[in-house]
C-alpha positions in Angstrom: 0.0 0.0 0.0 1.5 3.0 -1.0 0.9 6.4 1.0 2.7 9.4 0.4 4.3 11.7 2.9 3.0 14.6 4.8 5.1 17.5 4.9 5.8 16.8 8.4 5.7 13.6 8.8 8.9 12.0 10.9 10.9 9.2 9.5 11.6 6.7 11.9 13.5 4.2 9.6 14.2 3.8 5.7 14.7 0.0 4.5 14.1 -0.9 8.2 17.5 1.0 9.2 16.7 3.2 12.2 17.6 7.5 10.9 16.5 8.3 14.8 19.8 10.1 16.2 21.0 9.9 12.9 22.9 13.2 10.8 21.4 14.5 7.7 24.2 13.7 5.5 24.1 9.9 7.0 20.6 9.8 5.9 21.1 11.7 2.4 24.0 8.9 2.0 21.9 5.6 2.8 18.9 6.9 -0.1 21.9 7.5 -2.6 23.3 4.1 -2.2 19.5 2.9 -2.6 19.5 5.1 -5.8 22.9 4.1 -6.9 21.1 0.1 -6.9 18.4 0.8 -8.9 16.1 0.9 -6.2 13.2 3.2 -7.6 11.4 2.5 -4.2 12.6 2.9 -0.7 10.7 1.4 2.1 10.0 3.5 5.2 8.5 3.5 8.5 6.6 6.8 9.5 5.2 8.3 12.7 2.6 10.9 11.1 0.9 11.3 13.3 3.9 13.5 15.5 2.9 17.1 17.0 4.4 18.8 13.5 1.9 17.4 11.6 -1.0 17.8 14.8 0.2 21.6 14.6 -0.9 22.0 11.1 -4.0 19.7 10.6 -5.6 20.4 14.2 -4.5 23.3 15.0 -7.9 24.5 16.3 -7.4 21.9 19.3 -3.5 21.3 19.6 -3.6 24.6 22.0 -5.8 22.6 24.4 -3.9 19.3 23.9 -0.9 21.4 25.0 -2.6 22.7 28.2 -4.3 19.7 29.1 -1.2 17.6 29.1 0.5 16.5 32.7 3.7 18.6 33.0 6.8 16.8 34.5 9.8 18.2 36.0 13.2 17.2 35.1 16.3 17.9 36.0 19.3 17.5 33.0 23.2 17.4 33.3 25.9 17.3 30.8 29.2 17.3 31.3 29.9 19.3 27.6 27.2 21.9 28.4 25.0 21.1 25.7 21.8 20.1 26.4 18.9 20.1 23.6 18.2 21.9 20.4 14.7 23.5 20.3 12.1 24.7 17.7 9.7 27.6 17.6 5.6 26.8 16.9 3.5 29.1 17.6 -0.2 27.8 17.8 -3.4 29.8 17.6 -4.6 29.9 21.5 -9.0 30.7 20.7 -9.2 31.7 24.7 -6.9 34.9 24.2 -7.3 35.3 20.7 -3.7 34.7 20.1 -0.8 33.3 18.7 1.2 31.3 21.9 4.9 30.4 21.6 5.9 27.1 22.2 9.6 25.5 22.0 9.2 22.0 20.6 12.5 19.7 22.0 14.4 18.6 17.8 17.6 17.2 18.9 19.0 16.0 22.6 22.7 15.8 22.8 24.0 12.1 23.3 25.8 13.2 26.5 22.6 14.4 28.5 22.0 12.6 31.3 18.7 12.8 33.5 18.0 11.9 37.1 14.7 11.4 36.4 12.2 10.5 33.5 13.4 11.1 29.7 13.2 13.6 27.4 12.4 13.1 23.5 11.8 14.6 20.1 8.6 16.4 19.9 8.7 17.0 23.6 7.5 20.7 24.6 9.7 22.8 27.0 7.3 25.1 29.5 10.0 26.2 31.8 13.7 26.3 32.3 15.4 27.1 35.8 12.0 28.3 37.5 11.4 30.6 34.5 8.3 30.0 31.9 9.9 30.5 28.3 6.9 31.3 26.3 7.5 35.1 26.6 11.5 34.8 25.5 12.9 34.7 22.2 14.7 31.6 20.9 18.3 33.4 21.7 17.2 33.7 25.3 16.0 30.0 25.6 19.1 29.4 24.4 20.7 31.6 27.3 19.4 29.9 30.0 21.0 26.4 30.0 24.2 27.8 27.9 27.3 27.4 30.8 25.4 25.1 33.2 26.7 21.8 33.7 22.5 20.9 35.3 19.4 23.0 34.3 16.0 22.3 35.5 13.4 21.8 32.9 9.5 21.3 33.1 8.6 19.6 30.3 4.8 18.5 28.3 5.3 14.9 27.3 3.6 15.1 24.1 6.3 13.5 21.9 5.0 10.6 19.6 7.7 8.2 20.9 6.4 8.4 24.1 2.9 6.6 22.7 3.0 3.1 22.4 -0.4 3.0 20.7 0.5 5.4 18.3 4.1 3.7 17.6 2.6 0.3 17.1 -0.3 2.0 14.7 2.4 3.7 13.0 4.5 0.4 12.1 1.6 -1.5 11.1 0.0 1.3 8.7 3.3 1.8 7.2 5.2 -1.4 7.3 4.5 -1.2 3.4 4.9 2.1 2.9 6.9 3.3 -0.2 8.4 6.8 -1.3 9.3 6.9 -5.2 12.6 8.7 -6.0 13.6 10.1 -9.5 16.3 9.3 -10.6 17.2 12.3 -11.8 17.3 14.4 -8.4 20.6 15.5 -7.9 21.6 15.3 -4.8 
C-alpha cells in the first residue's frame, strides 16, 4: 500500500534501518546508495501522526492538547554543556485570541544525562530554571541552559515516541509504505 508523505511527517527508519539520532548527511547517503542500486522505491516506517503534523492539521485543538497535558519536572546534566536543540511553533490559542509560543524539543545531545524521566523529540519545554519561556525569544532560551553543567526543565510529554499505541499504529500502517525517487534528483 503505497501512502505518500506529509510535509511533516517524521521518519523513523528507511529499509528498516533506524535514521532516529542519525545526521542528515548519513541519511542523504543511505537513499543515494538505494538510488545508486536501482532501487526506484525505498521502504520507510513513518510516525505521522507526531505534534508537526497535529500543529498543522488540528491546530484548532493542539492549544488545548498542549494545556491539558501533565507537566513533568526534570532535572538535566551534561558534562559538555550542551543540552537540547529546540524549535519555535507558535499555535493559535481561541481563549486569548492569540498566537502562543511554544519550544518543541528537535535534537538532545548524546551526553545528557537525566536523574529522572526522559526527554524526547517532539517534547514541549514550559520552563527552564524556574522561568516559563513562552514570553522569550529563541536566543534567550538558548541563554538559560548555555554554561550550566545541570538546568531544570519542566517539560509536556507530548512527543509521539512516548505513545506506544501510536508507535505500534504507525509500524503497522506503514510497514508497506513506499516513497518513489527520481532518478534524476541530484543530490
Amino acid at each position: 500500500m503505497f501512502k505518500p508523505f506529509l510535509k511533516r511527517d517524521v521518519i523513523a527508519s528507511i529499509e528498516k534501518v533506524s535514521v532516529v539520532g542519525i545526521s542528515k548527511e548519513w541519511i542523504w547517503s543511505l537513499i543515494k546508495s538505494y538510488m545508486r542500486n536501482g532501487k526506484g522505491v525505498i521502504h520507510c516506517r513513518v510516525f505521522a501522526n507526531n505534534i508537526y503534523h497535529q500543529m498543522y492539521s488540528q491546530f484548532n485543538t493542539m492549544h488545548q492538547t498542549l494545556c491539558q497535558t501533565v507537566q513533568s519536572e526534570l532535572t538535566f546534566s551534561a558534562p559538555n554543556q550542551k543540552f537540547f536543540r529546540t524549535r519555535v511553533i507558535r499555535l493559535y490559542n481561541p481563549e486569548a485570541k492569540e498566537m502562543a509560543t511554544h519550544y518543541v524539543v528537535w535534537h538532545v545531545w548524546p551526553k545528557v544525562m537525566c536523574n529522572t524521566g526522559m526527554i524526547f523529540f517532539g517534547d514541549v519545554i514550559m520552563q527552564v530554571n524556574g522561568r516559563p519561556i513562552s514570553i522569550l525569544s529563541e536566543s534567550d532560551v538558548q541563554r538559560l541552559w548555555a554554561g550550566r553543567s545541570s538546568v531544570d526543565v519542566i517539560v509536556l510529554s507530548v512527543s509521539v515516541l512516548r505513545r506506544k499505541d501510536l508507535q505500534e499504529a504507525a509500524q503497522e500502517l506503514n510497514d508497506v509504505l513506499a516513497m518513489k525517487i527520481k532518478k534524476v534528483i541530484s543530490l
